[in-house]
C-alpha positions in Angstrom: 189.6 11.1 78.4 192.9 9.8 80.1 195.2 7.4 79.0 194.8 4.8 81.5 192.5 2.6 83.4 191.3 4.3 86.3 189.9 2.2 89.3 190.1 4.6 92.3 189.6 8.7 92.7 191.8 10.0 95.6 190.6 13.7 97.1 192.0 15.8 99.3 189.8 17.3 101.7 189.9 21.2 102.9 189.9 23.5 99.9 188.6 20.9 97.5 185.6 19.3 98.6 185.4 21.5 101.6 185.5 25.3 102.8 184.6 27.1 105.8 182.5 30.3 106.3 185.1 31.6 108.6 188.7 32.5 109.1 189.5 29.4 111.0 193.2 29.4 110.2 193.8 33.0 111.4 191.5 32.6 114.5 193.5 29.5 115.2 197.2 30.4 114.6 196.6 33.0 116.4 195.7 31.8 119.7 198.4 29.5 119.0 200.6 32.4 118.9 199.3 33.7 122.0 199.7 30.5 124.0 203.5 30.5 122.4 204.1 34.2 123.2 205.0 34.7 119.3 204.4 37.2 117.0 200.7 37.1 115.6 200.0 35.9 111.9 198.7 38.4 109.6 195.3 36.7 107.5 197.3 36.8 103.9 199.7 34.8 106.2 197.4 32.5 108.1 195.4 32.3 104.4 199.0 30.4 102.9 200.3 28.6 106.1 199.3 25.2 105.1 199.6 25.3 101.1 203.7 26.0 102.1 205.7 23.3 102.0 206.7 22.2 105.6 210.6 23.9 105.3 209.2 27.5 104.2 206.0 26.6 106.9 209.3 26.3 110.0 211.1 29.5 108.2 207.6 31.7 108.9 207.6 30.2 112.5 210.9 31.4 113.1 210.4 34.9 111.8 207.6 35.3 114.5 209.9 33.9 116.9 209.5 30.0 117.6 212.1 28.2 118.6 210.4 25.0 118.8 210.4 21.9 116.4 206.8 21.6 113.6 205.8 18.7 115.9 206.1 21.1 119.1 204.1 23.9 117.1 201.8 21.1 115.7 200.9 20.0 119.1 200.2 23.4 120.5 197.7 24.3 117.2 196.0 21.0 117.5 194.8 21.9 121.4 193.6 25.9 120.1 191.9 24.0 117.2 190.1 21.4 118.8 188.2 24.3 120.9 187.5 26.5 117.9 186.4 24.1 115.6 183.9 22.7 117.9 182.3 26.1 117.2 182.8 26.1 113.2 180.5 22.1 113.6 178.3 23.4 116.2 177.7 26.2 113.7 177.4 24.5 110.4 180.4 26.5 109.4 182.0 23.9 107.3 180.4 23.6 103.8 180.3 21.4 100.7 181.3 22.9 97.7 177.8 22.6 95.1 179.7 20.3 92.4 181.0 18.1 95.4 177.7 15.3 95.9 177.2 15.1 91.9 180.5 14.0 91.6 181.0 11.8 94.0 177.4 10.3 93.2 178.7 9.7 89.4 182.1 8.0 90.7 179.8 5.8 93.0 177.7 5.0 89.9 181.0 4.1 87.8 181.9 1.7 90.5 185.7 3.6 91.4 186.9 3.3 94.7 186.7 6.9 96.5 189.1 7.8 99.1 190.1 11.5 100.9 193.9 12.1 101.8 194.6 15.2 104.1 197.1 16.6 105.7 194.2 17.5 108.8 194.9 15.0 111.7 192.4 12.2 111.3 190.1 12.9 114.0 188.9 16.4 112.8 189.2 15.1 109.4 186.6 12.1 110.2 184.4 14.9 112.5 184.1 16.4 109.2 183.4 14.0 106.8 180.5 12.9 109.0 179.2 16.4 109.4 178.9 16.9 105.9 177.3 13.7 105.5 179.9 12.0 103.0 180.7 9.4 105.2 179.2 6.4 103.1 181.5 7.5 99.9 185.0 6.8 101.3 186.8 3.6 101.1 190.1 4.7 102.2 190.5 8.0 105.0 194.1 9.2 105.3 194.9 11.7 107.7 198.0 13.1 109.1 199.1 10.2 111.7 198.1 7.3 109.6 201.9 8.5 108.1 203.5 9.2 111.4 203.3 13.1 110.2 204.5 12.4 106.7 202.8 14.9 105.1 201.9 16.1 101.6 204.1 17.0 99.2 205.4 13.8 100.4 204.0 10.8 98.5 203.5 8.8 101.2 199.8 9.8 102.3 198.8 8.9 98.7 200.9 5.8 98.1 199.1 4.5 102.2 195.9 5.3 99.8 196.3 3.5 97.6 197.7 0.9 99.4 194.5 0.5 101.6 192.3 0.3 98.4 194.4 -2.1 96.4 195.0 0.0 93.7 198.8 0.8 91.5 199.5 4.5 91.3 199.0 3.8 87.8 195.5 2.8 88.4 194.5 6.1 90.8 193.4 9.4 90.4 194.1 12.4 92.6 192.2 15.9 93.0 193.8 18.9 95.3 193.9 22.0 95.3 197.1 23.4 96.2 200.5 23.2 95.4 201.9 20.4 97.6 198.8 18.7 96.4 200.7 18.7 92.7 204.0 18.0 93.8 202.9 14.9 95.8 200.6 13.5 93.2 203.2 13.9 90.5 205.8 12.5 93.0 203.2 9.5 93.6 202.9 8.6 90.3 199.2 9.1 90.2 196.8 10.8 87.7 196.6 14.1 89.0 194.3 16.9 89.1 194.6 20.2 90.3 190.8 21.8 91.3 191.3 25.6 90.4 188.4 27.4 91.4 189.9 31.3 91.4 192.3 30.6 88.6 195.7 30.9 89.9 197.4 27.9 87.6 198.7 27.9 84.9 198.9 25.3 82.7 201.5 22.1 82.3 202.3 18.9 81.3 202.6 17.2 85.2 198.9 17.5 85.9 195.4 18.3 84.9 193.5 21.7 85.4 189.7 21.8 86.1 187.6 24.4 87.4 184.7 22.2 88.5 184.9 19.1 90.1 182.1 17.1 87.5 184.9 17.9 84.8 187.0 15.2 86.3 184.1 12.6 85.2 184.5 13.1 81.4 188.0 12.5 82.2 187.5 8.7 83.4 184.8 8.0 81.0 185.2 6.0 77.7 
């Protein structure tokens, strides 16, 4: 159990309540390569892209050859994955994880506000949430514009969160998945919790580790 009074659960979206049964990143930064005339992405490459923060994301760019600014690369990947991503929806390619709808069925029955914050522009990110059905949990959707491309590890996205929900950092939990998800609910202030589901944490005092999304409801009981 935590030591404070939590009122509102904060998730980010791809990699912890979602995945797809395909290489979407690699297909997609690499017709953004080819439209840029750059050097392709390798899949360990196009795997990391977005859990690096977005300095070491514009150092990669570079070492395939783009000149450009993030915004200018941004704009480019947002056109190539519009079209593929039609095909990942048409397909049923993006999937719940199992211990996804218990969860967010036992937060709804403990009266918490439930919100999603994700770096994903918000039109693909609201696409998904309504293909996956989970559109009646979510009180609060942040996605990449609603910070005018303040993205995570930036607290910003969180802080607009909880903002939108009335809620103190004090009084809000987040759950990621990555990295930047740590650093930028540690640099919010929030409760955080890092979703490991292959193991690759290791445990410290900034956050909390779980392998399975239900663990995060013995968390906020009592």
């Amino acid at each position: 159990m935590v030591q404070r009074r939590v009122k509102a659960v904060l998730f980010d979206w791809s990699g912890t309540l979602t995945f797809y049964t395909g290489l979407i990143d690699y297909e997609v930064l690499n017709a953004t390569s080819n439209k840029l005339g750059i050097k392709r992405f390798s899949r360990e490459e196009s795997i990391s892209f977005w859990k690096l923060n977005p300095l070491s994301r514009l150092a990669l760019l570079r070492s395939k050859g783009f000149k450009g600014s993030l915004s200018e690369f941004y704009a480019v990947f947002d056109e190539e994955w519009e079209k593929i991503h039609e095909g990942y929806i048409s397909r049923g390619m993006v999937k719940l994880y199992e211990d996804v709808k218990p969860t967010l069925n036992r937060l709804k029955g403990m009266n918490l506000l439930i919100g999603v914050v994700s770096n994903m522009p918000r039109k693909f990110l609201v696409k998904e949430i309504e293909t996956t059905g989970l559109n009646g949990y979510f009180k609060a959707i942040v996605g990449y514009e609603d910070t005018g491309g303040l993205e995570k590890p930036n607290p910003t996205p969180i802080l607009l969160a909880c903002n939108r929900l009335a809620t103190s950092p004090k009084e809000t939990m987040f759950v990621g998945d990555s990295p930047l998800d740590e650093e930028a609910g540690v640099n919010a202030g929030v409760l955080t919790v890092i979703i490991d589901r292959k193991g690759e944490f290791k445990k410290n005092k900034k956050c909390y580790i779980v392998k399975s999304l239900e663990e995060i409801v013995p968390l906020l009981e009592g």
